[in-house]
gemmi code that builds the backbone of each chain (N, CA, C; Angstrom):
import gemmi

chains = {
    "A": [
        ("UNK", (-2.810, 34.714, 11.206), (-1.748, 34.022, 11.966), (-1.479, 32.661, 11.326)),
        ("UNK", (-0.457, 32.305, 11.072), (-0.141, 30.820, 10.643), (0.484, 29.833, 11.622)),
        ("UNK", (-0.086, 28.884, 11.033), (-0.243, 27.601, 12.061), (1.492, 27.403, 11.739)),
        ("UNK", (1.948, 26.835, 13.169), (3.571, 25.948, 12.900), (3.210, 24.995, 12.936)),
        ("UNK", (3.146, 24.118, 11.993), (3.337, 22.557, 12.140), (4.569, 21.818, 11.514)),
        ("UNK", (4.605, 20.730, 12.188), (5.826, 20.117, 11.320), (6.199, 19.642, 10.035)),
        ("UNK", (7.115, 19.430, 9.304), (7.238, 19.490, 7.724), (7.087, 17.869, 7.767)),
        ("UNK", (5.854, 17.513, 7.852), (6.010, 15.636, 7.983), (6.363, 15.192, 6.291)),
        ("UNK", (7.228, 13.934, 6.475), (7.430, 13.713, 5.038), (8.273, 11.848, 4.824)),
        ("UNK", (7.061, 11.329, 4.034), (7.402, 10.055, 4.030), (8.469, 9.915, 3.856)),
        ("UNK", (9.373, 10.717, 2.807), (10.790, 10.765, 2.126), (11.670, 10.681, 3.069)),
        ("UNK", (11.197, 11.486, 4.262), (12.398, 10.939, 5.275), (12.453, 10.346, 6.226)),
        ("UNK", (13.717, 9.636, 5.772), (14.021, 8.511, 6.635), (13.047, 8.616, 7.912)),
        ("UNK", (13.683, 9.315, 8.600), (13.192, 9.245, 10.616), (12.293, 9.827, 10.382)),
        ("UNK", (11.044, 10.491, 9.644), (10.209, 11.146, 9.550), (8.937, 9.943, 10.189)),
        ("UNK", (8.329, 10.190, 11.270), (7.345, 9.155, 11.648), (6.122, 9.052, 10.897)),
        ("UNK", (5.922, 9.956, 10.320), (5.113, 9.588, 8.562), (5.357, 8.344, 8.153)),
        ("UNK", (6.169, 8.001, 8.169), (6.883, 6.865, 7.212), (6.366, 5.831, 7.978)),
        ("UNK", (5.782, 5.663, 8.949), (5.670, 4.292, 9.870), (4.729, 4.051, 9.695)),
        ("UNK", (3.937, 5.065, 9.466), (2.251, 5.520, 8.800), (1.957, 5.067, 7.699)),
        ("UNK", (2.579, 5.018, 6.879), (2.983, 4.550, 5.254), (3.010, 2.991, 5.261)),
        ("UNK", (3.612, 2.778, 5.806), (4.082, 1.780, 6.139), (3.339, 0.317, 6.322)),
        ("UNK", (2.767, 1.178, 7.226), (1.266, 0.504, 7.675), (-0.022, 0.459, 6.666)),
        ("UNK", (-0.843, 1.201, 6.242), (-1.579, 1.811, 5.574), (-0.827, 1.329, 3.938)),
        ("UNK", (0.358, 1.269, 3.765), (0.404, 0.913, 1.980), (0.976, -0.862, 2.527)),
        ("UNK", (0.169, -1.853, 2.840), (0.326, -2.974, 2.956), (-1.073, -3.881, 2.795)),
        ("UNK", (-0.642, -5.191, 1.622), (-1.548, -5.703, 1.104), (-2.820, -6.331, 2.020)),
        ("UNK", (-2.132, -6.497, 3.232), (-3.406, -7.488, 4.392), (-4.112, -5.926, 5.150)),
        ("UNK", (-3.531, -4.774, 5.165), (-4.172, -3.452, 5.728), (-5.160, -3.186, 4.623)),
        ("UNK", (-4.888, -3.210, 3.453), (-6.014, -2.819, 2.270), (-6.916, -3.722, 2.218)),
        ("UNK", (-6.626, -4.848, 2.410), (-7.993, -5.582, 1.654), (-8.657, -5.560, 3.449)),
        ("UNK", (-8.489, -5.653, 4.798), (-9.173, -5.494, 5.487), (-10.064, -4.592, 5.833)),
        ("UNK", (-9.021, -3.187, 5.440), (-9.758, -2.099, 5.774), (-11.119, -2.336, 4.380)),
        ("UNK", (-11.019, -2.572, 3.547), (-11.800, -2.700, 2.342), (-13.044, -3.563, 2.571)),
        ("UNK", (-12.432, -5.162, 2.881), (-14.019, -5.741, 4.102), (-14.428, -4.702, 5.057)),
        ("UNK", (-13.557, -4.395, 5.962), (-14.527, -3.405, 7.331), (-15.232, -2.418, 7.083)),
        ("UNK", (-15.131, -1.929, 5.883), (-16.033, -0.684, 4.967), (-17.538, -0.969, 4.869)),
        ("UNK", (-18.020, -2.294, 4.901), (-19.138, -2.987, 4.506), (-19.717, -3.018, 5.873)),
        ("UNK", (-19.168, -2.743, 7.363), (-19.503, -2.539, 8.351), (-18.714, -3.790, 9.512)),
        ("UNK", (-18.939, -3.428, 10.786), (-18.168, -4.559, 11.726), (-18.312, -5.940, 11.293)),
        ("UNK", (-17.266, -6.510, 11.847), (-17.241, -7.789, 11.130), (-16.420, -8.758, 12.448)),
        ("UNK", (-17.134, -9.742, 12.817), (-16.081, -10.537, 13.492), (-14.346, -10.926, 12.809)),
        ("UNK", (-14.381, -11.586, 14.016), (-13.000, -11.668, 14.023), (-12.926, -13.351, 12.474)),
        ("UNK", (-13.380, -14.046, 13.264), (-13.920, -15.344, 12.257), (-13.922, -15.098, 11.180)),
        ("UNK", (-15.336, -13.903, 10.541), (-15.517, -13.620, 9.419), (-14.119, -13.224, 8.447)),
        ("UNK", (-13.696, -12.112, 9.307), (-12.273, -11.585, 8.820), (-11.469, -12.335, 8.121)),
        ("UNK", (-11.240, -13.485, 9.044), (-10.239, -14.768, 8.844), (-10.837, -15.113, 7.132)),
        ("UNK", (-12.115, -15.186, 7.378), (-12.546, -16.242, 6.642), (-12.648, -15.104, 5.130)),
        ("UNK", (-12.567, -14.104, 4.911), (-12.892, -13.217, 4.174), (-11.382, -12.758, 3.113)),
        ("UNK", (-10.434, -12.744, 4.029), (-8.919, -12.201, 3.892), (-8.499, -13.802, 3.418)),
        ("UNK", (-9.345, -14.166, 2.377), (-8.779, -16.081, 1.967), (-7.296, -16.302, 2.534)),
        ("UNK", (-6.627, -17.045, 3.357), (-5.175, -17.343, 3.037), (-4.545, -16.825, 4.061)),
        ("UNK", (-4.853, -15.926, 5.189), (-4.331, -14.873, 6.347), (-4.206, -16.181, 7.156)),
        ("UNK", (-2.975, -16.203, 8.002), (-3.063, -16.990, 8.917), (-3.668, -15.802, 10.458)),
        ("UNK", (-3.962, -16.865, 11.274), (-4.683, -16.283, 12.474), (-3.623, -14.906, 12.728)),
        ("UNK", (-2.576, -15.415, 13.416), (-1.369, -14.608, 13.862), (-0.876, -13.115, 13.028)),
        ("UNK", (-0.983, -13.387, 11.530), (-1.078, -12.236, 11.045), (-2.135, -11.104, 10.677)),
        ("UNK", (-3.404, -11.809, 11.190), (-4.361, -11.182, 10.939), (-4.510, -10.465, 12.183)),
        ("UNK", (-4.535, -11.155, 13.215), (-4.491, -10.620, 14.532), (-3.453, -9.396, 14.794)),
        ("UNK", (-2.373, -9.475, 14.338), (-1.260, -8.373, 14.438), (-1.436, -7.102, 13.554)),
        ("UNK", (-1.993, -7.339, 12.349), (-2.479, -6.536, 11.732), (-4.112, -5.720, 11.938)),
        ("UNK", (-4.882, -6.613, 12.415), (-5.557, -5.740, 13.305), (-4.884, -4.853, 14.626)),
        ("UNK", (-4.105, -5.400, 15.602), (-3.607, -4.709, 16.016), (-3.043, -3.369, 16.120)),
        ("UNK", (-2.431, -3.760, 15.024), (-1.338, -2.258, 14.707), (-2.514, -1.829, 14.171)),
        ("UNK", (-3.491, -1.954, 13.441), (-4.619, -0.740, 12.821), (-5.285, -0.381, 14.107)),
        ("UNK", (-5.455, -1.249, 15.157), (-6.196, -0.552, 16.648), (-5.023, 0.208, 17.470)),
        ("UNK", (-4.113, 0.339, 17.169), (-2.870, 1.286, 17.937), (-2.835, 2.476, 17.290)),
        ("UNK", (-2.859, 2.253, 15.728), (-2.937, 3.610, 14.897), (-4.301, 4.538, 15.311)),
        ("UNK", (-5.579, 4.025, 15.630), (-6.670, 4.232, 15.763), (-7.471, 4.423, 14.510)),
        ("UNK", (-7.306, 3.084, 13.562), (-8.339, 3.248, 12.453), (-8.925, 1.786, 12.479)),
        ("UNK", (-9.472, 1.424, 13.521), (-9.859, -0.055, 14.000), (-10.295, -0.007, 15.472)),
        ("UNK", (-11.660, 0.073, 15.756), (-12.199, -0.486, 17.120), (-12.271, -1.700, 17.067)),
        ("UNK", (-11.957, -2.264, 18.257), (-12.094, -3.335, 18.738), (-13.758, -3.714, 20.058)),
        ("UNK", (-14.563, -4.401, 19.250), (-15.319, -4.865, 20.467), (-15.446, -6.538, 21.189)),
        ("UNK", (-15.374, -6.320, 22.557), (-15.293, -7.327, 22.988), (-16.597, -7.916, 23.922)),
        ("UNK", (-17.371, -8.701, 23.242), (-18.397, -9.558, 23.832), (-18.727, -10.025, 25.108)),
        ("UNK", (-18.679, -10.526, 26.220), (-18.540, -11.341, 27.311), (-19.428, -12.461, 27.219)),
        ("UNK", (-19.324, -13.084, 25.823), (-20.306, -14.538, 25.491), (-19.435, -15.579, 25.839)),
        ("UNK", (-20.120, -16.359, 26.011), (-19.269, -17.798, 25.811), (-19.910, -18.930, 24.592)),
        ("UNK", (-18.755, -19.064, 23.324), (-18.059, -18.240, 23.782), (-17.522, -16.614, 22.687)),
        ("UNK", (-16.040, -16.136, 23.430), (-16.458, -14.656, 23.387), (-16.799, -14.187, 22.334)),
        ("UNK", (-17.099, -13.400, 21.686), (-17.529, -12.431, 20.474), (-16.298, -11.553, 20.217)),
        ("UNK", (-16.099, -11.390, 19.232), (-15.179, -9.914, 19.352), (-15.108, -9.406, 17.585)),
        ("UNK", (-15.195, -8.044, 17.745), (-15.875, -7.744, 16.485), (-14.777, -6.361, 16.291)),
        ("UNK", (-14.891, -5.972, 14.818), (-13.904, -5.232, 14.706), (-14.689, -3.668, 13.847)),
        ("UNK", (-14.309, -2.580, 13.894), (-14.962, -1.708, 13.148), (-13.927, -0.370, 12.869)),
        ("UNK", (-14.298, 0.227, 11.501), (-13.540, 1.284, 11.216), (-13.866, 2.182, 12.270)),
        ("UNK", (-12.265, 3.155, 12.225), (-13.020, 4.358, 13.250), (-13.416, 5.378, 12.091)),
        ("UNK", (-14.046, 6.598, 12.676), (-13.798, 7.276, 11.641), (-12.828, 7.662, 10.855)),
        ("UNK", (-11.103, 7.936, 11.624), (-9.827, 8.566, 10.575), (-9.953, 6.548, 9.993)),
        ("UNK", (-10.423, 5.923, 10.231), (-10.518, 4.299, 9.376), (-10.789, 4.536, 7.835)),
        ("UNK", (-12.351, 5.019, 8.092), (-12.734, 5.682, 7.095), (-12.541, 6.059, 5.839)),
        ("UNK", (-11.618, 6.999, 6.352), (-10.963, 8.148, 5.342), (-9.876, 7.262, 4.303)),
        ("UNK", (-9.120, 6.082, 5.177), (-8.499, 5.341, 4.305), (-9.745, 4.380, 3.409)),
        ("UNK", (-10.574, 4.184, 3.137), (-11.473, 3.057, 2.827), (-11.335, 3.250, 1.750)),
        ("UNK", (-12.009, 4.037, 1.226), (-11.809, 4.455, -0.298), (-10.791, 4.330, -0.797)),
        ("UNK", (-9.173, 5.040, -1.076), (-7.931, 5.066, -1.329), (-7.838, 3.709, -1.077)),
        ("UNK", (-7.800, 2.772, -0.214), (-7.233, 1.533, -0.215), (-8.298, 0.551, -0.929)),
        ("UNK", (-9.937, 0.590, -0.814), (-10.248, 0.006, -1.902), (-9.789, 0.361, -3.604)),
        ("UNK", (-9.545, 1.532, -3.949), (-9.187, 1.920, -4.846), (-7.828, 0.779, -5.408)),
        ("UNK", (-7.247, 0.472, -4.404), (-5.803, -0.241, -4.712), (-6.540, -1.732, -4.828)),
        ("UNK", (-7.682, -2.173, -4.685), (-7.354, -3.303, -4.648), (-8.856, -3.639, -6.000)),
        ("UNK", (-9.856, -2.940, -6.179), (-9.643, -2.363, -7.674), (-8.525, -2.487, -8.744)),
        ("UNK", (-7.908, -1.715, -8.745), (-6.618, -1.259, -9.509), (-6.232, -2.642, -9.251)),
        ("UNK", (-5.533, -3.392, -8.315), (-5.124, -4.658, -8.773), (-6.214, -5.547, -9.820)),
        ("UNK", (-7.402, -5.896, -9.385), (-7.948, -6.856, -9.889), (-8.538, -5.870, -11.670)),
        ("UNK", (-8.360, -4.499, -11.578), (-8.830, -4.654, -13.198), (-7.849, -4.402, -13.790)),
        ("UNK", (-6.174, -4.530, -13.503), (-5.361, -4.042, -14.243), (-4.479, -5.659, -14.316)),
        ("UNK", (-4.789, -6.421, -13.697), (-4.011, -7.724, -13.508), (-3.729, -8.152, -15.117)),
        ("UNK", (-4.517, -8.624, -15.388), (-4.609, -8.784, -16.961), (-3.071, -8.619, -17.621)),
        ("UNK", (-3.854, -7.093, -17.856), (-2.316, -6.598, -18.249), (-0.889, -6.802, -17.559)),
        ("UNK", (-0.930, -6.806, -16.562), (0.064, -6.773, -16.122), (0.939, -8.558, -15.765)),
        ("UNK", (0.074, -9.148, -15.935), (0.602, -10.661, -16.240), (0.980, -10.527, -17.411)),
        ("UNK", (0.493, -10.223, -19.177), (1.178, -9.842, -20.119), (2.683, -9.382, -19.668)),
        ("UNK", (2.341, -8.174, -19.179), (3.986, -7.200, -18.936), (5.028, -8.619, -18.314)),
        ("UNK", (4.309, -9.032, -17.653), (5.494, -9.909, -16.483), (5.840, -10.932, -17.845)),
        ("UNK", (4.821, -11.547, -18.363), (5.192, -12.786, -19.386), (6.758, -11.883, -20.304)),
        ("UNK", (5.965, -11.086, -20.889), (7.409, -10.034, -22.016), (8.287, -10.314, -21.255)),
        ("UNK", (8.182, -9.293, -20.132), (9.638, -9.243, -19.490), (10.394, -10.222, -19.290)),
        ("UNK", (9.595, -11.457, -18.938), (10.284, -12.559, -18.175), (10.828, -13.473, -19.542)),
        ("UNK", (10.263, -13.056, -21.259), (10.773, -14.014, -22.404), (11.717, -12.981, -22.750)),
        ("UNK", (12.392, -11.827, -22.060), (13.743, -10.682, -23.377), (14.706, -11.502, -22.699)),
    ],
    "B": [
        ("UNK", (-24.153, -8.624, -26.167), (-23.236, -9.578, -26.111), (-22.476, -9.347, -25.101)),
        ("UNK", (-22.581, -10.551, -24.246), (-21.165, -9.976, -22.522), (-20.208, -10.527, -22.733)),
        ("UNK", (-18.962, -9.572, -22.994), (-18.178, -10.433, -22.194), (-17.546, -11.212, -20.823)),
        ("UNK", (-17.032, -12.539, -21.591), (-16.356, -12.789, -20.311), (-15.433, -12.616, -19.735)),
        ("UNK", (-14.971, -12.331, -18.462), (-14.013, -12.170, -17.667), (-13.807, -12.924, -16.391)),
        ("UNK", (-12.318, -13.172, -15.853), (-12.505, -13.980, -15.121), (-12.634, -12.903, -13.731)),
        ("UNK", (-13.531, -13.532, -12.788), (-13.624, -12.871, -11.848), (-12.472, -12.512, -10.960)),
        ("UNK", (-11.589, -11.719, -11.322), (-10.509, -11.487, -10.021), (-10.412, -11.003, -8.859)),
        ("UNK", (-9.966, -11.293, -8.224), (-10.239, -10.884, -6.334), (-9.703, -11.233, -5.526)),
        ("UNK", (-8.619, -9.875, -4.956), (-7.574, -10.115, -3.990), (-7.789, -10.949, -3.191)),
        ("UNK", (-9.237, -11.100, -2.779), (-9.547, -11.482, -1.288), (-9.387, -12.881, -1.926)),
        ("UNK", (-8.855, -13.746, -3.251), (-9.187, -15.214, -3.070), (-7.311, -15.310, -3.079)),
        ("UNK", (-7.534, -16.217, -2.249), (-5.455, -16.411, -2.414), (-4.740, -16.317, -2.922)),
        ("UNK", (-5.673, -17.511, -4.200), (-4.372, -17.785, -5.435), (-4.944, -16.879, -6.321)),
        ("UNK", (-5.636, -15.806, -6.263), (-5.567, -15.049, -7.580), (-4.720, -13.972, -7.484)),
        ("UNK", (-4.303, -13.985, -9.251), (-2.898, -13.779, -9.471), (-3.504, -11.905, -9.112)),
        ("UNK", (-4.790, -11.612, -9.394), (-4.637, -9.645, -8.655), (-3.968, -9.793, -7.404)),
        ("UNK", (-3.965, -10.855, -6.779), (-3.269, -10.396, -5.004), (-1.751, -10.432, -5.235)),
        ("UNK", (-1.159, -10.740, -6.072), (0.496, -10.199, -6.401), (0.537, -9.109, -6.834)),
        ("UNK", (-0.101, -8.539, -7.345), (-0.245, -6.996, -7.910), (-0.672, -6.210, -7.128)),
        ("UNK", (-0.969, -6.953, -6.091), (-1.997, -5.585, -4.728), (-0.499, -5.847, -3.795)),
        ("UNK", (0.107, -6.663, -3.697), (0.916, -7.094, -2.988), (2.405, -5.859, -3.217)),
        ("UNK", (2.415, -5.757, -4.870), (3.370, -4.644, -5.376), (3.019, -3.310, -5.150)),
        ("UNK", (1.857, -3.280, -5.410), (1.592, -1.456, -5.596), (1.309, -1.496, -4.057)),
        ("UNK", (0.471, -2.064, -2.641), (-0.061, -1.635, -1.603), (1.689, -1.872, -1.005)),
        ("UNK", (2.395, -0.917, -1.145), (3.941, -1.119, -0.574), (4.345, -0.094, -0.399)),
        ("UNK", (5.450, 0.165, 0.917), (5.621, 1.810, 0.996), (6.770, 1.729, 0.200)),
        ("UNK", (7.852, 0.917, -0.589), (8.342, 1.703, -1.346), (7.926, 1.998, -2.843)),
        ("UNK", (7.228, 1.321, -2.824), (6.305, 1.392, -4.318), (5.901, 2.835, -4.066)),
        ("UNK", (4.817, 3.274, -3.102), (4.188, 4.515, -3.159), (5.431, 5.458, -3.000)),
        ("UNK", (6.321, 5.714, -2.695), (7.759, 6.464, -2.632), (7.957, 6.370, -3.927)),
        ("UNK", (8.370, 5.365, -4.617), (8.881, 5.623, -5.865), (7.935, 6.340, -7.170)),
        ("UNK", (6.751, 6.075, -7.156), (5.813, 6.185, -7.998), (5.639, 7.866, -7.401)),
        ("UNK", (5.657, 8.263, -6.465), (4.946, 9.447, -5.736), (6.552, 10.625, -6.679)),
        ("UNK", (7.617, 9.956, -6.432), (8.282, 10.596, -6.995), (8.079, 10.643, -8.618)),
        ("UNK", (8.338, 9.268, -9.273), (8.486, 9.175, -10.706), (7.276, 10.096, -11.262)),
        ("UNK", (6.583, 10.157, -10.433), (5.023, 11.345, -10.876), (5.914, 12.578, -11.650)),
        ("UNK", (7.112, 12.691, -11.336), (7.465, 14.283, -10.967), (8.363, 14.151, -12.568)),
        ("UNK", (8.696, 12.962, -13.118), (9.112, 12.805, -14.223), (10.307, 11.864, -14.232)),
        ("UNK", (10.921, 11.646, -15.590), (12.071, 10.754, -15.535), (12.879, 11.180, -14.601)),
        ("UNK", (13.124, 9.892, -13.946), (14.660, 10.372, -12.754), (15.645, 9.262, -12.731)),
        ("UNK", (16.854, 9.783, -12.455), (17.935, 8.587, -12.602), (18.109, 7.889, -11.265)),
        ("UNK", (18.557, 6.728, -11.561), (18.704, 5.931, -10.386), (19.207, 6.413, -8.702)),
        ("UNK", (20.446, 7.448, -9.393), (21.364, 7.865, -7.792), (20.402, 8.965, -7.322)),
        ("UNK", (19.397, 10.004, -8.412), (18.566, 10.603, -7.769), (17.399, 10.258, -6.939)),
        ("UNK", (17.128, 9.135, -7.179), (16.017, 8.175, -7.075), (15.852, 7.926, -5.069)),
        ("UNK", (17.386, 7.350, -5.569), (17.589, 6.473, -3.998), (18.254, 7.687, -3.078)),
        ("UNK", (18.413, 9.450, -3.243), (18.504, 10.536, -2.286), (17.123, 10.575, -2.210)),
        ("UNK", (16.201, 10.660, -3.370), (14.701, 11.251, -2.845), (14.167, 10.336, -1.970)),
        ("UNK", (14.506, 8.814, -2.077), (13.704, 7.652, -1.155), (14.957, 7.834, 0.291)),
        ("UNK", (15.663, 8.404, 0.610), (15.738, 8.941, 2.099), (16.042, 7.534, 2.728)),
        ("UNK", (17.321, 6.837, 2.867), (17.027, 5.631, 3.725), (17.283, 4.329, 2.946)),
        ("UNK", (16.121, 4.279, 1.653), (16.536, 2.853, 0.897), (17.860, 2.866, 0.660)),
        ("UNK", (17.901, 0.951, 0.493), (18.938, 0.396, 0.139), (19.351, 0.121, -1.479)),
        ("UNK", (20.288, 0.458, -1.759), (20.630, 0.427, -3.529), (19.696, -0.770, -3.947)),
        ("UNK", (20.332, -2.203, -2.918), (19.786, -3.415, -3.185), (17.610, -3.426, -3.086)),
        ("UNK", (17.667, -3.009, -2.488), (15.920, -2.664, -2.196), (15.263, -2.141, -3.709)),
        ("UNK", (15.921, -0.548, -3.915), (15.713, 0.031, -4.720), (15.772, -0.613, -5.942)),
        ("UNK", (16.977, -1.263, -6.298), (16.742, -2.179, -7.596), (16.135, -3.264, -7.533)),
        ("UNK", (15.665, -4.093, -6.314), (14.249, -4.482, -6.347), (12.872, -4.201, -6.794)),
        ("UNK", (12.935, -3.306, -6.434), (11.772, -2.678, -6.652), (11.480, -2.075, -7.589)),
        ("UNK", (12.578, -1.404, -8.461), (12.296, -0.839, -9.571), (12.243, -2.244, -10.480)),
        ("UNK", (12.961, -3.162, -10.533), (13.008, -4.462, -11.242), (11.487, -4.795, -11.137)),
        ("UNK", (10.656, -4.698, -10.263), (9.569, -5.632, -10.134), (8.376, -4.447, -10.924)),
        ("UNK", (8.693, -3.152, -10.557), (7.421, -2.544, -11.086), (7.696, -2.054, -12.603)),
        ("UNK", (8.772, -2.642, -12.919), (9.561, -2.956, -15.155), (8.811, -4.302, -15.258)),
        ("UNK", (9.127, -5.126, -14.097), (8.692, -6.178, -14.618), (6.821, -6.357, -14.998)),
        ("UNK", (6.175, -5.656, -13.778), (4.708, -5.718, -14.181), (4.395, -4.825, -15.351)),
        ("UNK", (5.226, -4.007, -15.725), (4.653, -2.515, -16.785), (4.384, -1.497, -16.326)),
        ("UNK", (4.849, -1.243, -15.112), (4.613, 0.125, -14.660), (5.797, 1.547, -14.702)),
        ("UNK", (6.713, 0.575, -15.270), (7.915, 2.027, -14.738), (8.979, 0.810, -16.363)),
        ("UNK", (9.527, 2.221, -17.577), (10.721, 2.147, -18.266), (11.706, 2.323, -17.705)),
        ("UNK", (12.723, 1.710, -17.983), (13.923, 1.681, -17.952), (15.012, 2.027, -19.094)),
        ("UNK", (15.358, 3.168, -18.909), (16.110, 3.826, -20.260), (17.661, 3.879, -19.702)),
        ("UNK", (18.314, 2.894, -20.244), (20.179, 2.807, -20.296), (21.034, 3.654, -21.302)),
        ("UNK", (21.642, 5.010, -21.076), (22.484, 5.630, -21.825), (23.790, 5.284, -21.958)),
        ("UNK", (24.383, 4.814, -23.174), (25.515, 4.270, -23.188), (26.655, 5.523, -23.026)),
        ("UNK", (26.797, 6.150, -22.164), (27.417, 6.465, -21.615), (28.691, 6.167, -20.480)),
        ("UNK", (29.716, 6.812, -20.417), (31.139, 6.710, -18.680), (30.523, 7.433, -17.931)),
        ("UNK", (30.380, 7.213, -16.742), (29.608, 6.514, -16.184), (28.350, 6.233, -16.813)),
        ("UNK", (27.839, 4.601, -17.147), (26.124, 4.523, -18.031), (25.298, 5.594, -17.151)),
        ("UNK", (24.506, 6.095, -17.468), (23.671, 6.650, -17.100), (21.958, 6.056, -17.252)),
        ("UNK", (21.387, 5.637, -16.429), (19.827, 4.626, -15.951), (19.319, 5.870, -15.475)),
        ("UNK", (17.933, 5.975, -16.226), (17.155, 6.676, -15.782), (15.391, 6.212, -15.981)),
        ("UNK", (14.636, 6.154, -14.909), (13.085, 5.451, -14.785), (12.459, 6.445, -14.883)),
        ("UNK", (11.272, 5.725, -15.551), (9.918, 6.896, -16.098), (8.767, 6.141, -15.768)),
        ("UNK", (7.347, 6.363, -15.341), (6.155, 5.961, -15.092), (6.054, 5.105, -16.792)),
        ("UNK", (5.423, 4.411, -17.217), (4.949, 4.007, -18.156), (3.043, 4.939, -18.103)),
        ("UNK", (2.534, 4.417, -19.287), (0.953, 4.903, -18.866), (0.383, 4.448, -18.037)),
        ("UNK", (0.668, 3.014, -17.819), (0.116, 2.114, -16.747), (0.384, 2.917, -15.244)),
        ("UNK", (1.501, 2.631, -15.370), (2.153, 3.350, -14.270), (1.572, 4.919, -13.585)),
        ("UNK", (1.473, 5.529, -14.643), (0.752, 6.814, -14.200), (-0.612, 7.046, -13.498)),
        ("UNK", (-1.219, 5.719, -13.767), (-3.000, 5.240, -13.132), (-2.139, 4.776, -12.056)),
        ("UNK", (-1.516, 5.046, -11.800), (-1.072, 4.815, -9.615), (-0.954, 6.205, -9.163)),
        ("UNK", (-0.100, 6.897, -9.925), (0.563, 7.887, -9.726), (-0.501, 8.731, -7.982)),
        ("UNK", (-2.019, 8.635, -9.042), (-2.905, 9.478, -7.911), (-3.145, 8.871, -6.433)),
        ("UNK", (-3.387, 7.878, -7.205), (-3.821, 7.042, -5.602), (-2.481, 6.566, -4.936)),
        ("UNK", (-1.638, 6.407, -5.203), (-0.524, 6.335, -4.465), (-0.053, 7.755, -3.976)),
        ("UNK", (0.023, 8.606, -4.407), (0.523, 9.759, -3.747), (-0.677, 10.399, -2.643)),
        ("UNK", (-1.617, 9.869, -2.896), (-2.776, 10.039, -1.897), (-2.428, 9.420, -0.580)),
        ("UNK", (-2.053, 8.422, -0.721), (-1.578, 7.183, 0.531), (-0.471, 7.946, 1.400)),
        ("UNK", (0.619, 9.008, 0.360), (1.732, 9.266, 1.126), (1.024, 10.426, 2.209)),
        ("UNK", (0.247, 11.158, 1.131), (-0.430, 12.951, 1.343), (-1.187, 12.259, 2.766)),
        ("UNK", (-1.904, 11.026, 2.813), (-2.817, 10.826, 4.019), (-1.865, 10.886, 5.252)),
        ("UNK", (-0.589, 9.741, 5.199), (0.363, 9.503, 6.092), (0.755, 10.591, 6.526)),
        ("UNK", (0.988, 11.694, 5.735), (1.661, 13.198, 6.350), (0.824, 13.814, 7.055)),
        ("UNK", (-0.622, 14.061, 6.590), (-1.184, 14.486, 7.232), (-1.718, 14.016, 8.239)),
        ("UNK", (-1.970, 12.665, 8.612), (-2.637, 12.143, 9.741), (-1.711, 11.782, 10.622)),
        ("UNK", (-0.210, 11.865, 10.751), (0.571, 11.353, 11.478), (0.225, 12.025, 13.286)),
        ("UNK", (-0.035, 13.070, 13.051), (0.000, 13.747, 14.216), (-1.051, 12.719, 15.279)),
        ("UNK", (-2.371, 12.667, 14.260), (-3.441, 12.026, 15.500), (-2.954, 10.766, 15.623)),
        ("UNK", (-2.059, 10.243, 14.382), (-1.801, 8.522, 14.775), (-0.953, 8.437, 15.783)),
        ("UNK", (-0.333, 9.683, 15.969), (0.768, 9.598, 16.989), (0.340, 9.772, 18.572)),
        ("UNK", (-0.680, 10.220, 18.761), (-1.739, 10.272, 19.834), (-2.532, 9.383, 20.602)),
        ("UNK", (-2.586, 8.677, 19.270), (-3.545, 7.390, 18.897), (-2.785, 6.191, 19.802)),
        ("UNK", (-1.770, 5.892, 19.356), (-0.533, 4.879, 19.651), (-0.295, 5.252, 21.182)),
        ("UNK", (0.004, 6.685, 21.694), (0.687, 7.167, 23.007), (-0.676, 6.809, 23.573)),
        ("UNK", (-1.491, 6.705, 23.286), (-2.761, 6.184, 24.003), (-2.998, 4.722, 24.324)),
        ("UNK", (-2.699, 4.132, 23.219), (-3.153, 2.827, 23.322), (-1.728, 2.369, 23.918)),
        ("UNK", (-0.688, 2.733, 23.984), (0.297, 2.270, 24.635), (0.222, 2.702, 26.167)),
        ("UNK", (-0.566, 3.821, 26.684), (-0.682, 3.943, 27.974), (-2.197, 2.767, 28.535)),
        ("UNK", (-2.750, 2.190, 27.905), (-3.605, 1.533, 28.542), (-3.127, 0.427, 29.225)),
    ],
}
model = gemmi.Model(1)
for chain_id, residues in chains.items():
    chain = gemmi.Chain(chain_id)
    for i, (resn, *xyz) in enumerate(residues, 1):
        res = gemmi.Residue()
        res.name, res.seqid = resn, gemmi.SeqId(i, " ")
        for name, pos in zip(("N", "CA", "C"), xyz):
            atom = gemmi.Atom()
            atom.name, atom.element = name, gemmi.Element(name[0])
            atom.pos, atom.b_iso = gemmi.Position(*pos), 0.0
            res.add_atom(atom)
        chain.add_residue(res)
    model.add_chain(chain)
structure = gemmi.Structure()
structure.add_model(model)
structure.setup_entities()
């Protein structure tokens, strides 16, 4: 018997794939999910880890990764509070692939400042 | 004998890998590259397969990933010219892990979509 599922597909437009994409191929989603791989991590640490994130975008971007469900959120009742963040498991599954990208940036940079210099002297 | 290298790492602000994580961790980067995998394609084919982009977007973007070394640009002097983009080699060391990013989005959309109707009912 074969399964019906839907033909999901980033390519299109209204395809809700694409929102998925979206999310998941963005530079502050990779390098977080890439810290949270190393295990939960406060919120502080985060800040302090993601050099350059202001609060507000870090916070929103955790967000949307705790709506997608590849980000638990725990919340402390210290004073004051604690709140700590962790892959879920489908988190996971991105860890790898998105460390991979941020790899690929830092051993291909090199070169690719060359490319930009050329391009930017024709 | 070691060499040296400078330590690069998205996670520090000003290093120049976090403009390059900034290009490739992008959903139209992974769209375009996921396609150009498939071989040279011309511009008007380009922007039917990306579903949605804007001409202006699209030649953004192809401008920026000529400009790092990832994607040729071949002009046929041709009525109407005819522009057609190709992966460079560089370019092709995305090819996997970017089309991985799209392949995840398709396939995981369903639970993210679960995920969200959840966290939006809390």
């Amino acid at each position: 018997m074969s399964q019906t599922m839907p033909d999901w597909s980033v390519l299109a437009a209204t395809c809700p794939s694409r929102t998925s994409l979206a999310r998941i191929a963005n530079k502050w989603t990779a390098m977080a999910v890439s810290v949270l791989g190393g295990g939960r991590t406060r919120f502080g640490d985060l800040k302090a880890r993601l050099d350059g994130i202001s609060g507000k975008v870090l916070t929103e971007t955790l967000r949307d990764l705790e709506r997608d469900g590849l980000v638990t959120r725990h919340v402390f009742a210290e004073v004051p509070p604690r709140v700590e963040y962790e892959l879920t498991e489908l988190g996971f599954t991105l860890h790898e692939p998105l460390l991979a990208l941020c790899r690929w940036a830092e051993e291909h940079i090199a070169e690719v400042l060359v490319n930009r210099e050329s391009y930017d002297a024709r």
